[in-house]
DSSP file (Angstrom, degrees, kcal/mol; ACC not computed):
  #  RESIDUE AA STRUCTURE BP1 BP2  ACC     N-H-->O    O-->H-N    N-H-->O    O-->H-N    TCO  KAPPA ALPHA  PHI   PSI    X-CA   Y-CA   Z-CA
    1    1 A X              0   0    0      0, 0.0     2,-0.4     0, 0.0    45,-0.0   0.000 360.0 360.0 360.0 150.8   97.2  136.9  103.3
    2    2 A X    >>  -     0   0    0      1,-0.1     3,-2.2     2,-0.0     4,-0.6  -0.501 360.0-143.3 -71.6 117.0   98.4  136.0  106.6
    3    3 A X  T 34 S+     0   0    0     -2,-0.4     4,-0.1     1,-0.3    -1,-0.1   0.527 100.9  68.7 -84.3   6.1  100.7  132.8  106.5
    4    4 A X  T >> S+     0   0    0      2,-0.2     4,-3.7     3,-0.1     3,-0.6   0.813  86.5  68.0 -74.0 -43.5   99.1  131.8  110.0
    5    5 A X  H <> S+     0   0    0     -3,-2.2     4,-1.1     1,-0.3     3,-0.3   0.957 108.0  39.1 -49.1 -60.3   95.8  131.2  107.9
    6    6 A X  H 3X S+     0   0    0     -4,-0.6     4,-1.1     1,-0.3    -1,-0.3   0.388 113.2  51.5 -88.7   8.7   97.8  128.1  106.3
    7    7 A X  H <> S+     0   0    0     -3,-0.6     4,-3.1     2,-0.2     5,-0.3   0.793 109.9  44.1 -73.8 -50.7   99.3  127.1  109.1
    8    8 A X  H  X S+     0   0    0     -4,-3.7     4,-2.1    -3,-0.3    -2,-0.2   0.869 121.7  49.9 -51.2 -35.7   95.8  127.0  111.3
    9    9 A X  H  X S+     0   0    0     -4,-1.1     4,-2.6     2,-0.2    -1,-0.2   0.956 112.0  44.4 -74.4 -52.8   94.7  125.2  107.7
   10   10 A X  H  X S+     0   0    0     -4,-1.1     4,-3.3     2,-0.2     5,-0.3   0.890 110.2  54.6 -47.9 -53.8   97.8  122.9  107.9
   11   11 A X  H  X S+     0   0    0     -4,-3.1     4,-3.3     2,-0.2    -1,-0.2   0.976 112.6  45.1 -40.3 -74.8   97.1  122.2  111.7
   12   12 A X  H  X S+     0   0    0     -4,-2.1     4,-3.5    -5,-0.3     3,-0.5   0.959 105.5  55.1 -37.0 -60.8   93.4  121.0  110.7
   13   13 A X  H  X S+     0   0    0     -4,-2.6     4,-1.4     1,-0.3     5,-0.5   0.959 114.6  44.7 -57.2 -47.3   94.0  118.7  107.7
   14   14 A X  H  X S+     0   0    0     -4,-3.3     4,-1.4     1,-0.3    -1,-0.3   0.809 104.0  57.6 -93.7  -7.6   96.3  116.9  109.9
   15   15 A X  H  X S+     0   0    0     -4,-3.3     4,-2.0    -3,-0.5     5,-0.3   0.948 115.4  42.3 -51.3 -52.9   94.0  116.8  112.9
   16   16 A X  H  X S+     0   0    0     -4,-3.5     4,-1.6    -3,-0.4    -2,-0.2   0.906 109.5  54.3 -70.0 -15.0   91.5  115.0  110.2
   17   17 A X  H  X S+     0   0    0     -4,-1.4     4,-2.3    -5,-0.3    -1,-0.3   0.767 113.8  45.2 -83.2 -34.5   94.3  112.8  108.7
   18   18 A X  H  X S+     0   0    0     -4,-1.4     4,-2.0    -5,-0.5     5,-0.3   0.987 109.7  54.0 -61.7 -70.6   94.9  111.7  112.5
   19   19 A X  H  <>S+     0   0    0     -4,-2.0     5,-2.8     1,-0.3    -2,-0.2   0.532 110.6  44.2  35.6 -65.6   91.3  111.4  112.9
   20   20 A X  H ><5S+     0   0    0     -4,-1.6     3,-9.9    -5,-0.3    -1,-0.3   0.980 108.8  61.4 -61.7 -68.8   91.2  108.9  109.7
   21   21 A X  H 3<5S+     0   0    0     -4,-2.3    -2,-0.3     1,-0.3    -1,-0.2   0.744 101.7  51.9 -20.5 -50.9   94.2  107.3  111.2
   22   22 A X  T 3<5S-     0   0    0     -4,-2.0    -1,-0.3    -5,-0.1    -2,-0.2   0.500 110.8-116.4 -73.0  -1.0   92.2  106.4  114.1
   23   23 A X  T < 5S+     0   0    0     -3,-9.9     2,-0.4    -5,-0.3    -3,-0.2   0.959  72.4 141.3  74.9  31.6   89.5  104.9  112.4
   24   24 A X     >< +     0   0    0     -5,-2.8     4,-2.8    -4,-0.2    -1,-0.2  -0.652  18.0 162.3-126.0  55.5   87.3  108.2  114.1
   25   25 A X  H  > S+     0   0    0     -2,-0.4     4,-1.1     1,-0.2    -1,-0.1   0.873  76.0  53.4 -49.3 -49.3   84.6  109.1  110.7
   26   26 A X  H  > S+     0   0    0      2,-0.2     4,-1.2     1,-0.2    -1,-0.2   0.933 111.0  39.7 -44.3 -62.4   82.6  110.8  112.6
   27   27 A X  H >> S+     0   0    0      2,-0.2     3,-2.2    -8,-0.1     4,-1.5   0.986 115.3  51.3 -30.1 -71.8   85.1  113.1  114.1
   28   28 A X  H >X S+     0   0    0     -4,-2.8     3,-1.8     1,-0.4     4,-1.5   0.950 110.5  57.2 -69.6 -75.6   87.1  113.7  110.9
   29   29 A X  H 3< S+     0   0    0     -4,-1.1    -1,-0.4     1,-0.2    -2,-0.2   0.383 104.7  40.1  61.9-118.8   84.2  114.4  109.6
   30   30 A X  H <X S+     0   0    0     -3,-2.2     4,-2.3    -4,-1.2     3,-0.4   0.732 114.4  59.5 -53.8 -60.2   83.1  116.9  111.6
   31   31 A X  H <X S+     0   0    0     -3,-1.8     4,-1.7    -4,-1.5    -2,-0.2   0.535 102.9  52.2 -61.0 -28.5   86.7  118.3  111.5
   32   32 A X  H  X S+     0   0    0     -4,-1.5     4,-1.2    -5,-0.3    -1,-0.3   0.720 101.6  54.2-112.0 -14.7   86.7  118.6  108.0
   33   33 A X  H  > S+     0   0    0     -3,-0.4     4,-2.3    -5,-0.3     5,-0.5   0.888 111.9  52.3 -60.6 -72.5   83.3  120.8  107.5
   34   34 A X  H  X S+     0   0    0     -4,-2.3     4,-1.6     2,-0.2     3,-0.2   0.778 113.6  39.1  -5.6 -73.2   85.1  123.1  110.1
   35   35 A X  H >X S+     0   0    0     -4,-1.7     4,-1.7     1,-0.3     3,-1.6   0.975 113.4  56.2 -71.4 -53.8   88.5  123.3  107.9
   36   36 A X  H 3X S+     0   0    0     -4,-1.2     4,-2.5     1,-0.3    -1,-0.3   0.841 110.8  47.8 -53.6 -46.4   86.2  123.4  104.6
   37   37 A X  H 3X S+     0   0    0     -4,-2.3     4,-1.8     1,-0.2    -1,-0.3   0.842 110.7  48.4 -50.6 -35.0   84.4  126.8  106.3
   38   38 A X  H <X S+     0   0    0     -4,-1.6     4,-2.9    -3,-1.6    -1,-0.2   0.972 115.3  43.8 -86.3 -28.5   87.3  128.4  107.2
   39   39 A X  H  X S+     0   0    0     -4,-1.7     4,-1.5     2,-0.3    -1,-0.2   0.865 107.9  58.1 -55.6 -53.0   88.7  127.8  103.7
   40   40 A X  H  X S+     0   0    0     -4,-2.5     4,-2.1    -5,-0.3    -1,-0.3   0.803 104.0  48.8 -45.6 -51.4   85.8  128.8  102.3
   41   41 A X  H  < S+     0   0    0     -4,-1.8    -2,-0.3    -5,-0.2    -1,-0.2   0.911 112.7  50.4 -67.4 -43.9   86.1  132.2  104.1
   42   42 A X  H >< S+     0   0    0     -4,-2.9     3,-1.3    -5,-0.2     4,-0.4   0.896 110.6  51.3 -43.3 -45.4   90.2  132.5  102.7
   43   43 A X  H >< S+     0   0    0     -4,-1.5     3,-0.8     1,-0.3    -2,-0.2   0.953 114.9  47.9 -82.8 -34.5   88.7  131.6   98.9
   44   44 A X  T 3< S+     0   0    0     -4,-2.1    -1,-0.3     1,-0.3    -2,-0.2   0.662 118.9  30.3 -59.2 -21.1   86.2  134.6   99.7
   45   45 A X  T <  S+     0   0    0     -3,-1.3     2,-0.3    -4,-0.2    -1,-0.3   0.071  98.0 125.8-143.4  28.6   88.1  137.5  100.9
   46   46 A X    <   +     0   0    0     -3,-0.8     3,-0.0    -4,-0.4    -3,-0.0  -0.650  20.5 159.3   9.2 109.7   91.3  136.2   98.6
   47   47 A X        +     0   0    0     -2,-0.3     2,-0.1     1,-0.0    -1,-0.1   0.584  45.2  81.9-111.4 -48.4   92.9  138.6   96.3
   48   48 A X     >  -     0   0    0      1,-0.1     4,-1.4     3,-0.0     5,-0.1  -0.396  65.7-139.5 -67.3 138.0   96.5  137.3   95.5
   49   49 A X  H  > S+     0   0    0      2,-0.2     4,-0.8     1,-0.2    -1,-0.1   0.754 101.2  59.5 -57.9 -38.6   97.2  134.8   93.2
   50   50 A X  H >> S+     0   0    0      2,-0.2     4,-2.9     1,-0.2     3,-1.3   0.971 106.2  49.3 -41.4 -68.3   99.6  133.3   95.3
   51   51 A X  H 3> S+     0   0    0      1,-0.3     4,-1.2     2,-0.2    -2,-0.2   0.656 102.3  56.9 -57.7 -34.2   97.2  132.8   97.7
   52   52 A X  H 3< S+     0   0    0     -4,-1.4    -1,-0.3     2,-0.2    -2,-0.2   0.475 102.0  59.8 -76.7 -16.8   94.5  131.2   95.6
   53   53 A X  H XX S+     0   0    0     -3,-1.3     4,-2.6    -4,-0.8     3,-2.5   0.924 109.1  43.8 -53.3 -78.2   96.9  128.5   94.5
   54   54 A X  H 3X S+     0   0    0     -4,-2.9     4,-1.1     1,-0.3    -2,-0.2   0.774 107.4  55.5 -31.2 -50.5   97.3  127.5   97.9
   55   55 A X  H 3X S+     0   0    0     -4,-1.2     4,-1.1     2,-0.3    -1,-0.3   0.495 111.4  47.1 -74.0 -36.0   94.1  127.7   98.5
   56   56 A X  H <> S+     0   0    0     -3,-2.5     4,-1.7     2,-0.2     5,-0.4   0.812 106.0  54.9 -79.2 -51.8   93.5  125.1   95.4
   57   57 A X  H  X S+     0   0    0     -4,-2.6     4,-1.1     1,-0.2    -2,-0.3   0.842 107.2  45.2 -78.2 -21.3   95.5  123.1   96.2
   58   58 A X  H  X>S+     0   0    0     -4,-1.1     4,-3.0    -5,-0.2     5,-0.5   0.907 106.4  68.6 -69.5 -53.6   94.0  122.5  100.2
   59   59 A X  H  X5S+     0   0    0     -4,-1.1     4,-1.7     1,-0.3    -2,-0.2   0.884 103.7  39.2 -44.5 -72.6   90.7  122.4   98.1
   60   60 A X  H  X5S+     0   0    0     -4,-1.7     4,-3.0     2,-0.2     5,-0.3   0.873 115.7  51.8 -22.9 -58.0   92.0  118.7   96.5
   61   61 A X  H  X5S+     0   0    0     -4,-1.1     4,-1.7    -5,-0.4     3,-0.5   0.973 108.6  46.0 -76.4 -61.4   93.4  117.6   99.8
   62   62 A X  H  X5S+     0   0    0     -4,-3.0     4,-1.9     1,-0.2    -1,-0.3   0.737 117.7  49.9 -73.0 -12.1   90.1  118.3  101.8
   63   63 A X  H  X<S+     0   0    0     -4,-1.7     4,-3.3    -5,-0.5     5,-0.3   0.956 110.7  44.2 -72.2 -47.8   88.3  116.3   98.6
   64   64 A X  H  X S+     0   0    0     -4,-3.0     4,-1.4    -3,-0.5    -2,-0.2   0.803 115.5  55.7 -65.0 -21.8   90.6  113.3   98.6
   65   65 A X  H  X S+     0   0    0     -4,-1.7     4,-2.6    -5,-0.3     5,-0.3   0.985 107.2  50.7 -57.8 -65.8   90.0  113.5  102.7
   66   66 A X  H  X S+     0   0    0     -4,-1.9     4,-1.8     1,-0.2    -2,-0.2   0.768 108.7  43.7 -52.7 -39.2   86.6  113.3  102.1
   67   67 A X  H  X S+     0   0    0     -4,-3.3     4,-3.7     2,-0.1     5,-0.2   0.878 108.3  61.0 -69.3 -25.2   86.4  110.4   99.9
   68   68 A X  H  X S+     0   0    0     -4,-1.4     4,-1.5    -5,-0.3    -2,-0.2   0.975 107.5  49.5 -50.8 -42.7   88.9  108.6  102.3
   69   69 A X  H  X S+     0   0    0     -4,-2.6     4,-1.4     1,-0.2    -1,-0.2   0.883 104.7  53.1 -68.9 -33.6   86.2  109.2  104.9
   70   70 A X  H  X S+     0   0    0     -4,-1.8     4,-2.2    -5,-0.3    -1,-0.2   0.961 113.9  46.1 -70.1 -38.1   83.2  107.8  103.0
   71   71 A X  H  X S+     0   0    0     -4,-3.7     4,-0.8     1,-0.2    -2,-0.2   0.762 106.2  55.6 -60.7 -18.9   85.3  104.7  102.5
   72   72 A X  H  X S+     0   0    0     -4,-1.5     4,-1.1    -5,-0.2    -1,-0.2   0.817 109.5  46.8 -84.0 -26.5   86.1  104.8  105.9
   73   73 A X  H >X S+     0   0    0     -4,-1.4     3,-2.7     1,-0.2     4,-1.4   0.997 113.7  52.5 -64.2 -57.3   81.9  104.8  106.7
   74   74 A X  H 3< S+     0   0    0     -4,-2.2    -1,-0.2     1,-0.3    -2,-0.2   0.551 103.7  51.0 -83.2  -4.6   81.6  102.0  104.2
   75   75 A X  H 3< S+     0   0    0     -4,-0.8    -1,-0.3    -5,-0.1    -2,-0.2   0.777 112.4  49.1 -80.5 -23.2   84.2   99.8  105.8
   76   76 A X  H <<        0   0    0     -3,-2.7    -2,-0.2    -4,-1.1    -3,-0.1   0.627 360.0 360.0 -89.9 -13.3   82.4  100.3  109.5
   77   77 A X     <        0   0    0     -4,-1.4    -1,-0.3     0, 0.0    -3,-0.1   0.667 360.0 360.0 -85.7 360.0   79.0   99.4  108.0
């Protein structure tokens, strides 16, 4: 796999980790279905082991993203 994919993946998560920063749920969000498709498309056409590690291990980060962001709804309510 192309080491661009996890950079364009790197790129995202921190778009949405900005995103958080900014108190912007909606955005991040948004931002973080995006990253989860494209990922989704890596875990699918994935062969290397190598690669599927990585690939785990972004899988975590965009969950612990995602709860950050429901907390982040439930502070704005």
């Amino acid at each position: 796999m192309e080491n661009n994919k996890f950079t364009d993946l790197k790129k995202g998560v921190q778009e949405i980790i900005d995103l958080i920063a900014n108190r912007n749920a909606k955005e991040a969000n948004n931002k973080l279905v995006e990253v989860s498709e494209v990922l989704d498309e890596l875990l699918d056409y994935s062969e290397d082991d190598q690669d599927l590690i990585e690939i785990s291990k972004y899988q975590v980060l965009l969950n612990q993203l995602h709860q950050s962001i429901i907390s982040l709804n439930g502070q704005a309510n």
